[in-house]
TIMI-2910 file (N, C-alpha, C, CB; in pm, 1 decimal, decimal comma, always signed):
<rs>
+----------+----------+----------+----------+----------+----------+----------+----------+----------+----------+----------+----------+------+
!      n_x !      n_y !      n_z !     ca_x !     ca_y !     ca_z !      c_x !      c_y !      c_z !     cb_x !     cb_y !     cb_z ! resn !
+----------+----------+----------+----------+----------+----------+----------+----------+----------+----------+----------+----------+------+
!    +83,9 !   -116,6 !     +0,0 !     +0,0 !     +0,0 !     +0,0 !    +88,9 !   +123,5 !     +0,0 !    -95,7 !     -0,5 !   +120,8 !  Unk !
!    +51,7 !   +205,9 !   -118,7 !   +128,5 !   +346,9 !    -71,9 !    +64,6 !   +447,3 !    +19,3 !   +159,1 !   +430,9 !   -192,1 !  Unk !
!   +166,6 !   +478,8 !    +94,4 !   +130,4 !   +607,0 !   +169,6 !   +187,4 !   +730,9 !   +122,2 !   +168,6 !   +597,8 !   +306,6 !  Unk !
!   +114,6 !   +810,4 !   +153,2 !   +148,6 !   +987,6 !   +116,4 !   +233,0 !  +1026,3 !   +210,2 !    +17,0 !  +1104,1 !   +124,3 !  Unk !
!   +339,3 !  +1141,0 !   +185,6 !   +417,5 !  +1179,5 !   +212,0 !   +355,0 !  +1244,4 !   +341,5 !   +476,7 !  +1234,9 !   +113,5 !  Unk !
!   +221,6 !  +1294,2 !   +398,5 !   +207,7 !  +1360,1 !   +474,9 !   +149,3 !  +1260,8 !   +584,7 !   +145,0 !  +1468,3 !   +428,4 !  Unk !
!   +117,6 !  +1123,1 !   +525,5 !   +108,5 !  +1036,4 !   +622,6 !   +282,9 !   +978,9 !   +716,0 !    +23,6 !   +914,6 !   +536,2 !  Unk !
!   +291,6 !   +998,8 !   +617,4 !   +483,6 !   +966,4 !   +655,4 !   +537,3 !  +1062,0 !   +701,6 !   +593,5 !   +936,0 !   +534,9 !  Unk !
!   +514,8 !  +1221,0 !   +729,0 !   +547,9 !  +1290,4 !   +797,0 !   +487,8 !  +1324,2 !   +924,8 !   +560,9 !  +1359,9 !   +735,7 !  Unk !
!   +371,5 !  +1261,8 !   +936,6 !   +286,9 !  +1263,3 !  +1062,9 !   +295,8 !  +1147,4 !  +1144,4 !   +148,0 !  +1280,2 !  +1033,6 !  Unk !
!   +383,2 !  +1069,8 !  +1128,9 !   +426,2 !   +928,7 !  +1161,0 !   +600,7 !   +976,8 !  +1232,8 !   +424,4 !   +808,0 !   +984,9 !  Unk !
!   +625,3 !  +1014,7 !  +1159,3 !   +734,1 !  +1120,4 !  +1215,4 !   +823,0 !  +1183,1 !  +1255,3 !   +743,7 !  +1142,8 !  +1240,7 !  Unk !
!   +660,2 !  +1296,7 !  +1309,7 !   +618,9 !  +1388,8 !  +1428,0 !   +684,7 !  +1552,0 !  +1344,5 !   +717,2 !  +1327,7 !  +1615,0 !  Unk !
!   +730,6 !  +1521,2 !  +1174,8 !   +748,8 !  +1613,8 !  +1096,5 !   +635,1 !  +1776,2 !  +1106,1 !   +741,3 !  +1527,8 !   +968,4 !  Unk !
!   +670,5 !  +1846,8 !  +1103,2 !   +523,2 !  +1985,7 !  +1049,7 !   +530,5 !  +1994,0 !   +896,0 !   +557,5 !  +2194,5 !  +1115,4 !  Unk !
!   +569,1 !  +1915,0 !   +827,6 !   +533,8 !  +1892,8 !   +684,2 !   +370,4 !  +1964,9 !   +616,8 !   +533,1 !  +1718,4 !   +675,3 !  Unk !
!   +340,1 !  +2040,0 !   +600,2 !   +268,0 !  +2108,9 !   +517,2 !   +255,9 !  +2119,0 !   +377,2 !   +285,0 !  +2195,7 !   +545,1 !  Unk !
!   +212,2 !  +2024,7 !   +271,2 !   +306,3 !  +2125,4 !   +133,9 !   +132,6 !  +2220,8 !   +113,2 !   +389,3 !  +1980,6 !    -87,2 !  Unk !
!    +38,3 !  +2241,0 !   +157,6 !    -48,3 !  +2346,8 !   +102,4 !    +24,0 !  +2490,1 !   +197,0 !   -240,9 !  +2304,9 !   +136,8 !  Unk !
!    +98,5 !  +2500,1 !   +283,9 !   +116,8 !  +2649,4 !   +320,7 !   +305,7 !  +2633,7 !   +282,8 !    +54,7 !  +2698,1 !   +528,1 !  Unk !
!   +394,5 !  +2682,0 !   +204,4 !   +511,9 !  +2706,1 !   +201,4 !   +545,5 !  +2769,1 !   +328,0 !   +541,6 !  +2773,0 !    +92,8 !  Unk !
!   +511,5 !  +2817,7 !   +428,2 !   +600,0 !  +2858,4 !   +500,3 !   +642,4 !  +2770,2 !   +614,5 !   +563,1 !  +2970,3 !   +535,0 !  Unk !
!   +521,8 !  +2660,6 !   +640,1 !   +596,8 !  +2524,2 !   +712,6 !   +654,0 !  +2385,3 !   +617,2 !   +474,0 !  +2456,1 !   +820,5 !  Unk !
!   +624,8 !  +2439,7 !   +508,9 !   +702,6 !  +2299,2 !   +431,1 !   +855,3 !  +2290,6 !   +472,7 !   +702,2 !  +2312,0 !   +243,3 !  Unk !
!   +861,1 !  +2115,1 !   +474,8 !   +961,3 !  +2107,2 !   +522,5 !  +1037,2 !  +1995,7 !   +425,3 !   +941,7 !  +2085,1 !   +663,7 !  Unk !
!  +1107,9 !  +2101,7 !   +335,3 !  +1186,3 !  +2045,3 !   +207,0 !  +1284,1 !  +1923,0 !   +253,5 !  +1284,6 !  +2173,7 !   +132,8 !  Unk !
!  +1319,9 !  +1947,8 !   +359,4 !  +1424,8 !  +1845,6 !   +395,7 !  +1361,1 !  +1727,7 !   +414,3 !  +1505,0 !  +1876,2 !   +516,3 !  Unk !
!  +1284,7 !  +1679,8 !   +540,2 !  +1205,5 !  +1568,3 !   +571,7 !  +1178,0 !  +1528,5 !   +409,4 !  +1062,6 !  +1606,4 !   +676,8 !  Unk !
!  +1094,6 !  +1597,2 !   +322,9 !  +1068,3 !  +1523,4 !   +158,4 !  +1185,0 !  +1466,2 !   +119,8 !  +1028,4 !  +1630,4 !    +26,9 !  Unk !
!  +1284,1 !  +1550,5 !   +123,0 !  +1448,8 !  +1506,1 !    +39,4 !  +1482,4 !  +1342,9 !   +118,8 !  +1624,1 !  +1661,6 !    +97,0 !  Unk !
!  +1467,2 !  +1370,3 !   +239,2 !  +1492,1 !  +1283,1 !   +356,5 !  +1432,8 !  +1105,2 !   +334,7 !  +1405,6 !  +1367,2 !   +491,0 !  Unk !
!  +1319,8 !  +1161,2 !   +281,6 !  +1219,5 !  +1023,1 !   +272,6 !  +1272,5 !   +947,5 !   +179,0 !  +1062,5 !  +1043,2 !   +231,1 !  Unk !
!  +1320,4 !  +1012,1 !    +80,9 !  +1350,5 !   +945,6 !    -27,1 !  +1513,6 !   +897,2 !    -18,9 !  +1313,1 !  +1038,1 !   -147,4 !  Unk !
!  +1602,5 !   +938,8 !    +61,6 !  +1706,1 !   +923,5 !   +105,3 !  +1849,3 !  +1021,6 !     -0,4 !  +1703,0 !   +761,4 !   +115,4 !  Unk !
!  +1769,2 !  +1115,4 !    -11,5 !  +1880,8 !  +1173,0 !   -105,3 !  +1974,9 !  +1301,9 !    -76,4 !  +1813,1 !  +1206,4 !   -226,4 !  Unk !
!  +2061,5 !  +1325,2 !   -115,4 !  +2154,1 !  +1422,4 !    -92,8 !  +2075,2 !  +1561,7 !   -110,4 !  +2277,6 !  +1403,2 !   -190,3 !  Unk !
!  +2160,6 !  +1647,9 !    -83,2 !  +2061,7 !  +1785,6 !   -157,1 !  +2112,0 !  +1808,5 !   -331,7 !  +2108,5 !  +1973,7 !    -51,0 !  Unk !
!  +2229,7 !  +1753,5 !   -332,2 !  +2280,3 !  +1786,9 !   -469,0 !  +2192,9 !  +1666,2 !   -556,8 !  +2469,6 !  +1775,6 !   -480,6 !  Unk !
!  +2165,7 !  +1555,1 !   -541,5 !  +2116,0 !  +1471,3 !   -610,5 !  +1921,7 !  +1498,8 !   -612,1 !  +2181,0 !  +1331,2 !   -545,8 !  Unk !
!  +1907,4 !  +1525,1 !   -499,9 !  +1760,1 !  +1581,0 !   -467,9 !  +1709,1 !  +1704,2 !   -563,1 !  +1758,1 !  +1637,3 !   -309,0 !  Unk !
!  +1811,5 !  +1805,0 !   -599,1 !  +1793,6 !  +1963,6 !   -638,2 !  +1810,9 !  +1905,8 !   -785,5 !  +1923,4 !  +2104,2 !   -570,7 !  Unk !
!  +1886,5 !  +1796,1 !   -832,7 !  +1900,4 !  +1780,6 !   -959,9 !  +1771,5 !  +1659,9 !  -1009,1 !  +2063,1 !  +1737,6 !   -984,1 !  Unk !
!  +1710,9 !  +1559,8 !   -945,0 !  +1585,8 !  +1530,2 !   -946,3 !  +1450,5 !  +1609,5 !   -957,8 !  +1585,2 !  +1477,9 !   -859,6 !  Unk !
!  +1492,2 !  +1729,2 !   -904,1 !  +1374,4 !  +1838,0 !   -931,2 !  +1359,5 !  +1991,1 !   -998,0 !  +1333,7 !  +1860,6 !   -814,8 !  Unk !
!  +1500,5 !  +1952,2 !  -1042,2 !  +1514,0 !  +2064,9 !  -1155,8 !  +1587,8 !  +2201,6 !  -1067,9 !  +1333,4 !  +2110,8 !  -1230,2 !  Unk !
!  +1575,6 !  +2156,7 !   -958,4 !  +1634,1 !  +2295,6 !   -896,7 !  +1773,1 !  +2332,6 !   -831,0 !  +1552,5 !  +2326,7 !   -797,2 !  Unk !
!  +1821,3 !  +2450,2 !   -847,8 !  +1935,4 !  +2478,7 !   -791,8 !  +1983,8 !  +2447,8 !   -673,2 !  +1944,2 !  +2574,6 !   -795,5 !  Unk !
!  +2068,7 !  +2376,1 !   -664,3 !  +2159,2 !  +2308,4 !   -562,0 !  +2146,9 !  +2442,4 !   -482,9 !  +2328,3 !  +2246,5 !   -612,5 !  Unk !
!  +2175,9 !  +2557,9 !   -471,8 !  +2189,1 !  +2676,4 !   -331,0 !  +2051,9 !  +2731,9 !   -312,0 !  +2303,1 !  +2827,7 !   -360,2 !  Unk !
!  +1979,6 !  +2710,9 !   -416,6 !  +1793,0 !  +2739,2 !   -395,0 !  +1828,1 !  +2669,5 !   -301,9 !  +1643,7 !  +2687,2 !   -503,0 !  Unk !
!  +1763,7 !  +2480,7 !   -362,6 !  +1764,8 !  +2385,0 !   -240,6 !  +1794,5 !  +2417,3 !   -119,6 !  +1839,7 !  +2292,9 !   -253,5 !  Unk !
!  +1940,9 !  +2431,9 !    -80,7 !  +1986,5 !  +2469,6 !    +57,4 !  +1950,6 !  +2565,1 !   +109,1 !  +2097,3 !  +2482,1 !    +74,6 !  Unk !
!  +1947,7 !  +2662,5 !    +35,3 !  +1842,7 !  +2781,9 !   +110,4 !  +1667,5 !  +2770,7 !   +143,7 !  +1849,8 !  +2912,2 !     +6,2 !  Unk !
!  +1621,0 !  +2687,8 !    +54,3 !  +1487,7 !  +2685,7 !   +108,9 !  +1469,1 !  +2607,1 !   +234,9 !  +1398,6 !  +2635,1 !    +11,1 !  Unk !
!  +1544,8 !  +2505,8 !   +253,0 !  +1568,0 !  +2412,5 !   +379,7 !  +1598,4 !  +2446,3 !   +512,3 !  +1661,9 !  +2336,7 !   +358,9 !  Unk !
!  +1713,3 !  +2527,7 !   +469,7 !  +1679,8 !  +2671,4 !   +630,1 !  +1651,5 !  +2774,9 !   +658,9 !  +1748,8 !  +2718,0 !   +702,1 !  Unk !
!  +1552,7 !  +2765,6 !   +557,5 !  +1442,8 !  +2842,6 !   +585,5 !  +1408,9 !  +3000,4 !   +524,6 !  +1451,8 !  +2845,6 !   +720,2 !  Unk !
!  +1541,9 !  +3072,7 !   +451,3 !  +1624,5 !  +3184,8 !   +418,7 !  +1548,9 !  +3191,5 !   +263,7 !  +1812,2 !  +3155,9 !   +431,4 !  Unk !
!  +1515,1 !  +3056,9 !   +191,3 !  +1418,7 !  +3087,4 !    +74,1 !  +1261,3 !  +3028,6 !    +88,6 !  +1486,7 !  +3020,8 !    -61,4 !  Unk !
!  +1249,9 !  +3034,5 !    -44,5 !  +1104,0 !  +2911,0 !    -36,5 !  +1081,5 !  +2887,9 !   -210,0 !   +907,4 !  +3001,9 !    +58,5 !  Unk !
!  +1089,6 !  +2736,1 !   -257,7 !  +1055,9 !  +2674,4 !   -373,0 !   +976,1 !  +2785,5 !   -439,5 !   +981,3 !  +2538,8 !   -352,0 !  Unk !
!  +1008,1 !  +2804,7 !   -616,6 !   +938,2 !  +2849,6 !   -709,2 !   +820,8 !  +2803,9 !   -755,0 !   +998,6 !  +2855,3 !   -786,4 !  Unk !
!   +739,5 !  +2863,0 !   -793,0 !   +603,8 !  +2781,9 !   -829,0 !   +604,8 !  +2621,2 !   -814,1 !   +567,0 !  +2811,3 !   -984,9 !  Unk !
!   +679,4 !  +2641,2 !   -993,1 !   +719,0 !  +2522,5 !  -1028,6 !   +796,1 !  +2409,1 !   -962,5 !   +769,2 !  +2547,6 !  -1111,7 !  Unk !
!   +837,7 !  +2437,9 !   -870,5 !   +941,9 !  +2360,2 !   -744,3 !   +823,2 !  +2260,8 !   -675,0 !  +1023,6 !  +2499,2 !   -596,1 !  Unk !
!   +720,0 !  +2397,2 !   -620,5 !   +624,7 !  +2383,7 !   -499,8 !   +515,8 !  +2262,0 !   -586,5 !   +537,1 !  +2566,6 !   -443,4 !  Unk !
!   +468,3 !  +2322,1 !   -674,8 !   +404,5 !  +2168,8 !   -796,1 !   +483,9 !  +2039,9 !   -779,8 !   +430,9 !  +2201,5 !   -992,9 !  Unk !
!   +611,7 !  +2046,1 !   -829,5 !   +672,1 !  +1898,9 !   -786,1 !   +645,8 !  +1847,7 !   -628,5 !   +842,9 !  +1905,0 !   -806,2 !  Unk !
!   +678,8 !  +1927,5 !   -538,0 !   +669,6 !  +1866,4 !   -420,1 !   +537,6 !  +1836,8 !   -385,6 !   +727,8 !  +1936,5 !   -326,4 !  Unk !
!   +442,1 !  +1888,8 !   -422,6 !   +286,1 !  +1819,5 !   -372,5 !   +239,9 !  +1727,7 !   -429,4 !   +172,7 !  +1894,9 !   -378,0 !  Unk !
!   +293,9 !  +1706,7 !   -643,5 !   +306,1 !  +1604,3 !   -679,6 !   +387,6 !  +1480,7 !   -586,8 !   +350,4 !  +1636,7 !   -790,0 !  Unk !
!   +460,2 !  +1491,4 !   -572,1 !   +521,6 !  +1416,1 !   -461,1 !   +478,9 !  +1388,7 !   -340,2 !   +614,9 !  +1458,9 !   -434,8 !  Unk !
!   +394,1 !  +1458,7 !   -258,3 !   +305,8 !  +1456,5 !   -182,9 !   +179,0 !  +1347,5 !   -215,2 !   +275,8 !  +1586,6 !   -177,0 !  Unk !
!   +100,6 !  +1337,0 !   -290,4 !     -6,9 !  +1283,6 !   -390,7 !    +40,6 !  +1112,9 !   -371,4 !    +12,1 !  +1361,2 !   -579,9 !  Unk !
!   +144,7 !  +1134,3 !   -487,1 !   +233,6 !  +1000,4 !   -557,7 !   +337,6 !   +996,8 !   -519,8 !   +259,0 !   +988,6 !   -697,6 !  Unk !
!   +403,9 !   +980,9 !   -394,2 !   +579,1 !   +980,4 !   -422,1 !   +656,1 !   +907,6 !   -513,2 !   +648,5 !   +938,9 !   -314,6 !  Unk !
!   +612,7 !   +767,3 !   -496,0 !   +641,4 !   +696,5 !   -558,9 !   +694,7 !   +682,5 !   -735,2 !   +561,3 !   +653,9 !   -518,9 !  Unk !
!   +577,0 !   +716,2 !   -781,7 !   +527,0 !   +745,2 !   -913,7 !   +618,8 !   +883,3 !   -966,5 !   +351,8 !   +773,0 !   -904,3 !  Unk !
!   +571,6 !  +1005,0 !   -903,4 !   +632,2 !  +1115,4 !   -943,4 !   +765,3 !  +1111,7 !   -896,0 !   +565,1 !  +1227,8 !   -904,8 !  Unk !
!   +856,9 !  +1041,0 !   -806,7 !   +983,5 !  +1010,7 !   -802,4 !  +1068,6 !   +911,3 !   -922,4 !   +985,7 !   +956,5 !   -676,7 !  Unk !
!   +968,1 !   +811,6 !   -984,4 !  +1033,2 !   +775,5 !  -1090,7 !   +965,8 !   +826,4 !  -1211,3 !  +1049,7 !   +640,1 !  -1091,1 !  Unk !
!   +904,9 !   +903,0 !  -1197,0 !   +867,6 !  +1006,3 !  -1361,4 !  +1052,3 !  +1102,7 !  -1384,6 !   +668,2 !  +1194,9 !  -1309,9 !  Unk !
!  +1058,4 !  +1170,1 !  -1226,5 !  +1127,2 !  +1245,1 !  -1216,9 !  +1321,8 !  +1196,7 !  -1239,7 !  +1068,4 !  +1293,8 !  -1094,8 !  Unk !
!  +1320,6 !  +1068,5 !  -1227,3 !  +1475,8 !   +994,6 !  -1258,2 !  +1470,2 !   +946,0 !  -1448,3 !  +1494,0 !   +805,9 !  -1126,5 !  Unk !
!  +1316,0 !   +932,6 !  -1463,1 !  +1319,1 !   +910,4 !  -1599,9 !  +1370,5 !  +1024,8 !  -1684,6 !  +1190,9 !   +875,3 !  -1640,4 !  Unk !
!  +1352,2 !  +1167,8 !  -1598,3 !  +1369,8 !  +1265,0 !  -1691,9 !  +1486,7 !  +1335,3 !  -1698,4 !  +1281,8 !  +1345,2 !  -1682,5 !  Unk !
+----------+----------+----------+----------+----------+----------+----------+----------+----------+----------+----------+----------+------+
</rs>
């Protein structure tokens, strides 16, 4: 059975949010999946110092960033290997 990322962050004890950006918590996502930030930022199209900056907290994901991660939220699974296919 798959579970959603926000079931897996409430399991936990994460504040994982992806409908409000200002408690999303980019890391715990990167985390689940077990990936670096450099391998994580290049899975999602985004800049390796975005990445690190949105994680402590100093940025926050571009539209298009914030779409992947709720896709990911939804499907991890699925939208994690759409995202290595590409």
């Amino acid at each position: 059975m798959k579970k959603s990322l926000n079931f897996i962050e409430q399991e936990r004890g994460s504040n994982c949010d992806f409908k409000n950006t200002q408690t999303l918590d980019i890391q715990s996502v990167r985390e689940y999946f077990g990936m670096t930030q450099d391998i994580f930022a290049y899975r999602i199209g985004a800049d390796y110092r975005d990445l690190v900056n949105c994680e402590k907290g100093i940025g926050k994901p571009s539209s298009s960033h914030l779409k992947i991660l709720r896709m990911l939220e939804e499907n991890p699974e699925a939208t994690m290997a759409m995202l290595k296919k590409s």
